[in-house]
VOGU-3710 file (C-alpha; in Angstrom, 3 decimals, decimal comma):
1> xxxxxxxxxx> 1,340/7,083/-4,502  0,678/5,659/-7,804  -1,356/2,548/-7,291  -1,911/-0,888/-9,071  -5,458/-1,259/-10,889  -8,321/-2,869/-9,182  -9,336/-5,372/-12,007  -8,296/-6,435/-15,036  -9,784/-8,303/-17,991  -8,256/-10,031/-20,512
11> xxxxxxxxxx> -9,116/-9,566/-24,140  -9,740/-12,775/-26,156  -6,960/-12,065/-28,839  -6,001/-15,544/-28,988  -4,229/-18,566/-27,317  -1,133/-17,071/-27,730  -2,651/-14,007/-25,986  -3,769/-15,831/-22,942  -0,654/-17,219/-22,692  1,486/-14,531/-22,578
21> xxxxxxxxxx> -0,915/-13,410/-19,815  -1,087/-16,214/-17,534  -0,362/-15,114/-13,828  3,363/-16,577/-13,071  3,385/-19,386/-10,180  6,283/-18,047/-8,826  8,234/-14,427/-8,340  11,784/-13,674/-8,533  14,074/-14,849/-5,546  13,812/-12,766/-2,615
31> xxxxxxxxxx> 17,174/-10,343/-1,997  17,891/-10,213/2,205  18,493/-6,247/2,850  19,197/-4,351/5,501  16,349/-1,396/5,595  16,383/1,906/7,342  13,896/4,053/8,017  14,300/7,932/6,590  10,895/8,908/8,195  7,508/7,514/9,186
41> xxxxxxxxxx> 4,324/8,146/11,019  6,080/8,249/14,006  7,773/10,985/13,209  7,277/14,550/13,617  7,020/17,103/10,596  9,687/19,698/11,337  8,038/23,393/11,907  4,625/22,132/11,408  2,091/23,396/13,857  0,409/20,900/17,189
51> xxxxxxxxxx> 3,368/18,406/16,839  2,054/17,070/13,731  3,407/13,838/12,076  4,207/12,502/8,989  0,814/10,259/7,432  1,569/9,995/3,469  4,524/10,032/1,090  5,513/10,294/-2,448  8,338/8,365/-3,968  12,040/9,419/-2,814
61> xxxxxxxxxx> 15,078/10,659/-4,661  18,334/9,927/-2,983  22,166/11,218/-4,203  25,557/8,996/-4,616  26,185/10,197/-0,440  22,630/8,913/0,729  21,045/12,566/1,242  17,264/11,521/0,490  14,453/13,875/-0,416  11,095/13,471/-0,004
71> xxxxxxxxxx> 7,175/14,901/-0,638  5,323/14,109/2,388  2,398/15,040/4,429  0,422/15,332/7,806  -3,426/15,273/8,608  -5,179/18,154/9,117  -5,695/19,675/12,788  -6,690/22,534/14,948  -8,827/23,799/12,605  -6,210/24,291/10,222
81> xxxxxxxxxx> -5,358/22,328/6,533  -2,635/19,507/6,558  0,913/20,310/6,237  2,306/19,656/3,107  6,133/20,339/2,279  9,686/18,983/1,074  11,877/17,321/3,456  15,617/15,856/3,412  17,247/13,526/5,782  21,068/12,891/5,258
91> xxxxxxxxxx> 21,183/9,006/5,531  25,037/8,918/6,180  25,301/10,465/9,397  23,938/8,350/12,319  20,783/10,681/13,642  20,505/13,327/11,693  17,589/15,154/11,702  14,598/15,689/8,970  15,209/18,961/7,303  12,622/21,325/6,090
101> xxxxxxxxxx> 13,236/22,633/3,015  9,618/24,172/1,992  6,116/23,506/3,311  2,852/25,251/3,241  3,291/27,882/6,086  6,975/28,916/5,655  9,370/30,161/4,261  8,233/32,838/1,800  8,198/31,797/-2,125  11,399/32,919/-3,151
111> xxxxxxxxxx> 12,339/36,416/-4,588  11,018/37,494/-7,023  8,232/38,062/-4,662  6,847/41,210/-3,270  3,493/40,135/-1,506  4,950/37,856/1,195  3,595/34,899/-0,519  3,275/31,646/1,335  3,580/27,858/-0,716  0,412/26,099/-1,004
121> xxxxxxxxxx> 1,463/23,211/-2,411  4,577/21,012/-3,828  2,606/18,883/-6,599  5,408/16,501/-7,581  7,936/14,520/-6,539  10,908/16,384/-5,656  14,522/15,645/-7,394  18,080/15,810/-6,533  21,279/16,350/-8,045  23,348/12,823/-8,126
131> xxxxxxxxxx> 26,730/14,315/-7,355  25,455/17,431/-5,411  22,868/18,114/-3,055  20,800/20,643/-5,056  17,282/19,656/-4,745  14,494/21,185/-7,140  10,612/20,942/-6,191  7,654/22,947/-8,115  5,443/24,639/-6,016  2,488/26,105/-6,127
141> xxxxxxxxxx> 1,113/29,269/-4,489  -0,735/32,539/-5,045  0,911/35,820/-7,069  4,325/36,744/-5,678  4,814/39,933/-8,108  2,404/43,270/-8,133  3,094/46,087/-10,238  0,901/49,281/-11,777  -0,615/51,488/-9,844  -2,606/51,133/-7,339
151> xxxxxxxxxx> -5,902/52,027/-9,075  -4,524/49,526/-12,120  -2,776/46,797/-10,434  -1,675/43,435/-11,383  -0,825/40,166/-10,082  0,996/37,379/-11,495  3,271/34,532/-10,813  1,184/31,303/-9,304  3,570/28,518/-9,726  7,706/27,838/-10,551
161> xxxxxxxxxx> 10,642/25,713/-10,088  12,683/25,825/-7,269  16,095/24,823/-6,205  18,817/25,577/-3,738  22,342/24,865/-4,816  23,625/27,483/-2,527  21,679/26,314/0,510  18,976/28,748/0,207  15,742/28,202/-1,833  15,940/30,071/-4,955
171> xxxxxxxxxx> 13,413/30,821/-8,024  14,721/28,604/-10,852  12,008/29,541/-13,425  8,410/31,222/-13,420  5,655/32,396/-14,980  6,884/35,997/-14,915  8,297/35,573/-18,341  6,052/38,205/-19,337  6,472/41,196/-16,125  9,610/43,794/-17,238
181> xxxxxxxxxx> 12,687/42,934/-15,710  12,292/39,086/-15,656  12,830/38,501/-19,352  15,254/36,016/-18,072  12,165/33,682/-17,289  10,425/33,798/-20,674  10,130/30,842/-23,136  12,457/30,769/-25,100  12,158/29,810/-28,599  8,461/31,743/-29,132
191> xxxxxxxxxx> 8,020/35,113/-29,309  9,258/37,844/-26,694  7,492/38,186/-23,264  5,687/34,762/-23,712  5,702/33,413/-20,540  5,196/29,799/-19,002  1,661/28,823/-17,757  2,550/25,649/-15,874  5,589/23,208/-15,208  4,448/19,558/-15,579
201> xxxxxxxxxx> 6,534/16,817/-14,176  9,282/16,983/-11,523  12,574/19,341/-12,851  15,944/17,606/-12,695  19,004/18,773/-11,315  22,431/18,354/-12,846  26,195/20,266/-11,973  24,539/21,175/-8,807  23,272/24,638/-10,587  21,375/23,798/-13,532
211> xxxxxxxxxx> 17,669/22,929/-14,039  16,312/20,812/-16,626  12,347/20,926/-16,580  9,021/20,392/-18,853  7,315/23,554/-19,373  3,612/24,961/-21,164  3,218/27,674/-22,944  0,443/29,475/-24,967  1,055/30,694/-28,388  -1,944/32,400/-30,767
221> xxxxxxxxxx> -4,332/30,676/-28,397  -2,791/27,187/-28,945  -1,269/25,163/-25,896  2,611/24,382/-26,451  4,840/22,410/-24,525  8,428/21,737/-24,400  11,762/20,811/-23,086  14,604/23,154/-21,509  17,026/23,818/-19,120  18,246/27,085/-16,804
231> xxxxxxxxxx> 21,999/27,376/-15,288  21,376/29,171/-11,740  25,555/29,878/-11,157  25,353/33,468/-11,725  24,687/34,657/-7,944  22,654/33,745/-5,241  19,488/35,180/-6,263  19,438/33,031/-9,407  21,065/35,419/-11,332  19,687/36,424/-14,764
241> xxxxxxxxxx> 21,004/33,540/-17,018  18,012/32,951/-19,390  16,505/29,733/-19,687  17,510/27,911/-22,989  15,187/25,347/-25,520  16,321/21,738/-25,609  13,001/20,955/-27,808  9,638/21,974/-28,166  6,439/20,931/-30,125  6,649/24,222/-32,322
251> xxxxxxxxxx> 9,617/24,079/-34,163  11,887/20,757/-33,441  11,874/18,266/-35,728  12,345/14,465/-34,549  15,505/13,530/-35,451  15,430/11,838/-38,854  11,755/13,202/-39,704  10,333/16,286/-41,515  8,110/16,399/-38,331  8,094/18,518/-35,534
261> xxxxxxxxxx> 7,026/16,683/-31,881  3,511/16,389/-30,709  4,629/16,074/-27,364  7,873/15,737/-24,898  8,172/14,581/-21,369  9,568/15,700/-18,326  13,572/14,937/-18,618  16,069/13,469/-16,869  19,996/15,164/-16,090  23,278/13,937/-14,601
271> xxxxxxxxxx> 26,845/14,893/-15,591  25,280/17,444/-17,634  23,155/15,770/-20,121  19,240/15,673/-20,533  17,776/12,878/-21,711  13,600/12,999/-22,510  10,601/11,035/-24,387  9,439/12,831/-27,145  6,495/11,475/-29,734  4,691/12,364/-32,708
281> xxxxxxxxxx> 1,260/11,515/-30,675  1,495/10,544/-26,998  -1,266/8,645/-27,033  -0,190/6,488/-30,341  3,027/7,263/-31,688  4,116/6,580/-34,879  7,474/8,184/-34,368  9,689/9,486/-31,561  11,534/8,089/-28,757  13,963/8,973/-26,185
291> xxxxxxxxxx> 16,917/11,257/-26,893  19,769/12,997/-25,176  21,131/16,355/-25,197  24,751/17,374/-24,330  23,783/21,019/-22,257  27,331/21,822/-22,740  27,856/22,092/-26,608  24,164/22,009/-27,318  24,784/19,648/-30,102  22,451/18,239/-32,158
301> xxxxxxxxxx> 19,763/15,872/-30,214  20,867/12,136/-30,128  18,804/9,126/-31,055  18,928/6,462/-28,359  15,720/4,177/-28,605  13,179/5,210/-31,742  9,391/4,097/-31,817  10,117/1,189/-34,926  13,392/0,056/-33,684  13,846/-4,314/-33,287
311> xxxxxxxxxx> 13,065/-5,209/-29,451  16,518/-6,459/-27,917  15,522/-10,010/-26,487  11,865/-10,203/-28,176  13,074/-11,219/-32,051  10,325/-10,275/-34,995  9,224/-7,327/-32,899  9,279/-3,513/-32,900  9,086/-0,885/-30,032  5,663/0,940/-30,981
321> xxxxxxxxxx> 5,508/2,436/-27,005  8,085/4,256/-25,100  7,392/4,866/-21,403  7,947/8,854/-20,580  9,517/8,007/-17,036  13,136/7,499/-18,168  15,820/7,325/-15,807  19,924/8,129/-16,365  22,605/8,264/-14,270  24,797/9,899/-17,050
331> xxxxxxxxxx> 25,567/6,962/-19,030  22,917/4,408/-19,000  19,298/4,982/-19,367  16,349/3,175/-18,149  13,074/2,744/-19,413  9,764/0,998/-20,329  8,410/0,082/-23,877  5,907/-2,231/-25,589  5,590/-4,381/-28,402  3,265/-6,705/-30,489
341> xxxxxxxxxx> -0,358/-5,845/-31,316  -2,374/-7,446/-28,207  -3,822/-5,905/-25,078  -5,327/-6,222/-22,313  -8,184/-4,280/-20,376  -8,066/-2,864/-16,632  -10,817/-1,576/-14,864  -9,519/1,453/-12,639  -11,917/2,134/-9,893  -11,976/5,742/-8,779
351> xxxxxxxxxx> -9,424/6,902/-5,678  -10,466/6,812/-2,216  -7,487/8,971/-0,119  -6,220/12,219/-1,784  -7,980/15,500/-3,029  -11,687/15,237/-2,264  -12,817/17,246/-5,445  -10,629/15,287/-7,784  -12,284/11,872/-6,404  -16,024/13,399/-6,546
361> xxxxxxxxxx> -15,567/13,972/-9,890  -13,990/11,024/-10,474  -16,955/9,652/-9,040  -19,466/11,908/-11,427  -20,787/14,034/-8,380  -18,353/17,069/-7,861  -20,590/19,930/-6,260  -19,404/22,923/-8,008  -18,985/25,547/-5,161  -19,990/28,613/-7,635
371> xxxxxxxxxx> -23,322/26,540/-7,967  -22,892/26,030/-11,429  -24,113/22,486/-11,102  -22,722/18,842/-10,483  -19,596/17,734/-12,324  -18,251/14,295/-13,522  -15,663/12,980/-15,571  -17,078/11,976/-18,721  -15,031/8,916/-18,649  -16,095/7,381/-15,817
381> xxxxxxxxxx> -18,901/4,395/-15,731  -20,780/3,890/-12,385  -22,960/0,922/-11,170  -23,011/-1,066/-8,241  -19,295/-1,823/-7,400  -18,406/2,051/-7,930  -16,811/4,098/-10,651  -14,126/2,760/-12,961  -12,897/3,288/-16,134  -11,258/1,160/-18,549
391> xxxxxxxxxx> -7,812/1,500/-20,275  -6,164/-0,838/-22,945  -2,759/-2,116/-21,681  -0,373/-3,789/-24,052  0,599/-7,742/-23,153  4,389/-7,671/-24,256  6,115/-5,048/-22,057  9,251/-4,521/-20,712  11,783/-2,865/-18,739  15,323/-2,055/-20,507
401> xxxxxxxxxx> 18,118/-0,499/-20,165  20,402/1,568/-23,145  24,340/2,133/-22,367  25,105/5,638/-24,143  28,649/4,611/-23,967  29,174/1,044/-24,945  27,639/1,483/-28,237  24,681/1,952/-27,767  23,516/-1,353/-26,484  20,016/-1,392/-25,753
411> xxxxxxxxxx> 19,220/-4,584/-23,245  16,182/-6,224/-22,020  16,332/-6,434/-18,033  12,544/-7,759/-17,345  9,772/-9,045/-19,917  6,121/-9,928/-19,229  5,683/-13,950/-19,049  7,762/-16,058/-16,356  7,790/-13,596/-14,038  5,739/-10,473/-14,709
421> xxxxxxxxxx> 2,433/-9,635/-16,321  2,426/-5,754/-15,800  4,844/-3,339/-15,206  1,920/-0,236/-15,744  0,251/1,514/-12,940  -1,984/4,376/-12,744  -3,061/7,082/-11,106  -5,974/9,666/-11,436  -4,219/13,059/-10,980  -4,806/16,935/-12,653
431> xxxxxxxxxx> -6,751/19,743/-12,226  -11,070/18,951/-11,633  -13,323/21,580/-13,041  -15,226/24,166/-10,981  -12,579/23,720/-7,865  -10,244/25,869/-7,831  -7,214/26,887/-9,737  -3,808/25,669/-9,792  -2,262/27,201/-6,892  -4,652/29,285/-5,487
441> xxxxxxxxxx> -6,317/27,557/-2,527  -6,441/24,104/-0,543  -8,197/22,525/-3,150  -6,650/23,620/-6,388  -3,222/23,204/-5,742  -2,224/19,471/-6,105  -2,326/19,238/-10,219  0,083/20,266/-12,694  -2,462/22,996/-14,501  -3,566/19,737/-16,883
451> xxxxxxxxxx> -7,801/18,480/-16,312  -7,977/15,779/-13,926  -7,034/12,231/-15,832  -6,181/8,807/-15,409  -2,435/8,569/-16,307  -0,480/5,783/-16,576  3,346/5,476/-15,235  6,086/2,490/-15,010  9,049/2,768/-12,444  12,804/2,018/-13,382
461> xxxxxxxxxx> 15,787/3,456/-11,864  19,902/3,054/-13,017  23,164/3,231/-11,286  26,314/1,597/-12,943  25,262/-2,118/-13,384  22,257/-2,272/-11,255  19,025/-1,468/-12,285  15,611/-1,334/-10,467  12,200/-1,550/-11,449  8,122/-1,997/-9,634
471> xxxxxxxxxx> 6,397/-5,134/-11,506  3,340/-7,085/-11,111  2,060/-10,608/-11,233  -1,645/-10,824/-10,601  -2,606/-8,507/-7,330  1,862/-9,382/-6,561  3,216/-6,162/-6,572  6,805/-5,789/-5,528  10,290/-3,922/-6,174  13,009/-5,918/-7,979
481> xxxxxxxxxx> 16,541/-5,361/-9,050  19,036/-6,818/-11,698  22,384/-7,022/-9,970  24,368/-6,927/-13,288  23,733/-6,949/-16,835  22,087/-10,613/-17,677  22,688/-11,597/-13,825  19,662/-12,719/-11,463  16,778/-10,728/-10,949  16,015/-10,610/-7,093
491> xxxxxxxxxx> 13,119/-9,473/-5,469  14,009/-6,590/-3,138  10,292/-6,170/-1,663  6,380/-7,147/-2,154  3,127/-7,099/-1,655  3,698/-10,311/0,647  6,528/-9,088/2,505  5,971/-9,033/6,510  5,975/-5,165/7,955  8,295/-5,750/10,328
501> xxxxxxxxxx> 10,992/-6,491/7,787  11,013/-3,154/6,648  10,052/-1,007/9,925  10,602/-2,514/13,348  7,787/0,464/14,207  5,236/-1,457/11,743  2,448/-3,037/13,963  2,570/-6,758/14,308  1,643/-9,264/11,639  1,237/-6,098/9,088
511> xxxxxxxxxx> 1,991/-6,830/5,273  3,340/-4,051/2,755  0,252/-3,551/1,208  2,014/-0,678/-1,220  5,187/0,167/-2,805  7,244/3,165/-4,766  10,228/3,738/-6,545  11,129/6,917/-8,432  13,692/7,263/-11,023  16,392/8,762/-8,921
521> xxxxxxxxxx> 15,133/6,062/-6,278  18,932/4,396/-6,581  21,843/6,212/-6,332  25,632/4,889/-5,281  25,525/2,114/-2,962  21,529/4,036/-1,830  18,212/2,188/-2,488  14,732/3,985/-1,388  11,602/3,843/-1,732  8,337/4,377/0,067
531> xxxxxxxxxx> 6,109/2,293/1,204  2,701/1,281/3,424  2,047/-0,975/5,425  -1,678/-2,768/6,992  -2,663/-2,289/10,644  -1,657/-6,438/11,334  -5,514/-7,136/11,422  -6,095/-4,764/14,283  -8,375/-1,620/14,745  -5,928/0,988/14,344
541> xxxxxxxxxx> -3,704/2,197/11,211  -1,159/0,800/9,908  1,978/2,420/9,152  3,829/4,356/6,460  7,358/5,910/5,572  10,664/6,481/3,562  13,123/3,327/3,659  16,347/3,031/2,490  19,021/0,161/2,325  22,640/-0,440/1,043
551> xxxxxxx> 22,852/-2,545/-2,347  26,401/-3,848/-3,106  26,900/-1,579/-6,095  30,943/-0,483/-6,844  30,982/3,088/-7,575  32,230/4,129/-10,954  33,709/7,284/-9,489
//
């Protein structure tokens, strides 16, 4: 789960800095909802070995009939790893079971794969199909494809995309680009038999059958990246329906610019239409934005929000940020973006639960295990109170939402000030150095093929005239939605909220203590999110889950 920062301190840019910065005396009205739970620690992982339970979850996606889909995971046991894997629960029939769809023991990756391989790991939220229940994880495991002879063999294939709009798990794209046969798979757009080296992001699902992902690629030694999409109608087995550009860092120029991208992020699909961040230079863009693409005629990429364009609802200012976490339900589009010249700075003390080599290094003491010597982010500063880094955050932010239909309106839904000072969090994922490589092992398989990081994220989700979105004021963190354009915002949950309001299984006088919401979090009439709770100032844990609840949203089907 991505968490809130630790600490925070405020550059002195001014009075009309601090202002802007001041922690709000009061939140948003709270919303009274009706929560369910989709799975918690109570529960038991289906297939997993010695009747293991659920202990930790990513953020949810959920579809327009309240099928949810969920990353989650056990403890270890019996001598053997944790269970990791992909799970669904269908939220409108009364009992229905958790469903396994992929964990780290069974089933088999997919064909193409002719050495029995087993997943190691899912390392991203999984996504589903609004209209459909498609779902498409990564995953990452060891080679699935041999071929030469015996005395000259090779191996290849460590990670992919996979979906199952016919009800079994299919390959949806893979790093076999390059193995005759499975041309279908290479990157298209470079030169023949280049194949992917990693898929960052979640892929997203649209027309129940077609992919739309983030992929890497290597040309003449130089790391590319891109966007692009795969239809998967052709037969059961995936067919061989090649995968097709949207836009890529080699050769697409941002619309209205002699300049190719720098850099593109993983995209959002419904009603078959992609819609992606793509910049100049992630890190400081000059130009870019977010922009739409109609997989159908494979016109032209569309414009909707450009780094320079006028801030709806802040007057005198320009966007000069885009967040890369946009979400769409096929007509509007949500998203973050900053403004305005002043910043603050936030300390971000290194993890304590998750991979234990990614935290030592965080932590400047990684033991490589080829006894190459001790490793350590570069980044990191340690003294007394622990490891930290610090990051620049900018003081006007927002969260807003662009209607693709009704000229395209762009609207502020939630500003920093009254209510809000942050609506950034962070979280130190990637690949450490010296432990292992993407996919192949315990301890290399939760990354996205990228070095280990601090990266920072902001949470928005659309449906129709509802939008939500996670904010903070001070150490407040909560979950909020706008029930129509310009109407109240309501608080749906926070960081003060009583346990027991959301799970009747939480112990007694718990608090949430943290919150999530993914893009395809809200979907229909469906709300969910995940969420932990304290142990109610007892000796044991606290508890931890999948909730969902019913928002009065009218359906515009």
């Amino acid at each position: 789960m991505i968490t809130r920062y630790l600490k925070s301190l405020f550059l002195a840019v001014g009075a009309a800095t601090m202002a802007a910065t001041t922690v709000p005396a009061a939140g948003p009205p709270p919303l009274a909802l009706d929560w369910v739970t989709v799975a918690n620690n109570n529960d038991k992982m289906p297939g997993a070995p010695f009747d293991r339970t659920f202990n930790s979850y990513n953020q949810p996606s959920v579809n327009a009939a309240g099928l949810v889909v969920i990353r989650a995971r056990s403890t270890g046991g019996g001598g053997q790893p944790a269970t990791h894997g992909i799970y669904t629960r269908d939220m409108s029939v009364g009992g229905s079971p958790i469903v396994r769809i992929l964990d780290r023991t069974t089933p088999h990756v997919p064909y193409p794969n002719n050495l029995d391989t087993i997943f190691v790991e899912t390392p991203s939220f999984p996504r589903i199909d609004i209209w459909s229940d498609t779902v498409a994880t990564r995953g990452n495991h060891g080679p699935v494809w041999r071929y030469g002879s015996p005395d000259d063999e090779t191996r290849v294939g460590t990670t992919g995309i996979y979906a199952n709009p016919y009800g079994v798990l299919i390959t949806g794209a893979s790093k076999l680009g390059a193995v005759d046969g499975f041309d279908f798979f290479e990157v298209p757009g470079a030169a023949p038999w280049t194949m992917f080296d990693v898929f960052p992001g979640s892929p997203s699902v649209t027309d129940g059958r077609t992919i739309v992902f983030k992929g890497n690629y290597t040309v003449k030694g130089q790391g590319k990246t891109g966007v692009f999409y795969r239809n998967l109608e052709n037969t059961e087995a995936g067919g061989i329906s090649p995968v097709v550009l949207i836009a890529n860092n080699t050769d697409t120029l941002i619309p209205g610019t002699r300049k190719v991208f720098g850099s593109t992020s993983p995209p959002s699909a419904a009603d078959w239409k992609a819609v992606f961040a793509g910049f100049d230079d992630e890190e400081r863009p000059t130009l870019g934005g977010l922009y739409m693409f109609n997989l159908e005629s494979r016109a032209k990429l569309v414009t909707l929000v450009g780094i320079g364009e006028k801030v709806p609802g802040a007057p005198g200012y320009a966007f000069n940020r885009l967040g890369e976490g946009v979400a769409f339900d096929g007509t509007k589009v949500g998203f973050w973006g900053a403004w305005g010249t002043e910043t603050k700075t936030v300390q971000l003390y290194c993890p304590t639960e998750g991979n234990k080599n990614r935290i030592a290094y965080c932590n400047r003491n990684l033991v490589c295990a080829d006894g190459s010597g001790t490793m350590g982010d570069p980044n990191s500063v340690c003294d007394a109170t622990g490891c930290y880094q610090e990051k620049e955050v900018p003081v006007r932010q927002g969260i807003f939402v662009h209607d693709t239909d009704r000229r395209g309106e762009t609207r502020m839904v939630a500003t920093t000030g009254e209510a809000f000072d942050d609506f950034v969090f962070w979280n130190y994922s990637g690949r450490p150095p010296c432990a292992g490589i993407g996919g192949h092992g315990e301890e290399g398989a939760e990354d996205d093929g990228e070095p280990a990081r601090w990266r920072s994220s902001s949470f928005v989700a659309v449906f129709g005239p509802y939008t939500a979105f996670k904010g903070a004021a001070g150490d407040l963190v909560g979950i909020y939605i706008e029930s129509a354009p310009g109407r109240t915002i309501w608080t749906v949950l926070d960081t003060t909220t009583e346990g027991r309001v959301l799970d009747p299984e939480a112990p007694e006088n718990s608090k949430i203590t943290e919150l999530g919401l993914e893009r395809e979090g809200l979907r229909d009439k469906h709300l969910a999110i995940n969420a932990k709770m304290s142990s109610g100032g007892g000796h044991g844990d606290g508890m931890a889950g999948i909730y969902m609840t019913h928002v009065p949203i009218p359906s515009p089907r």
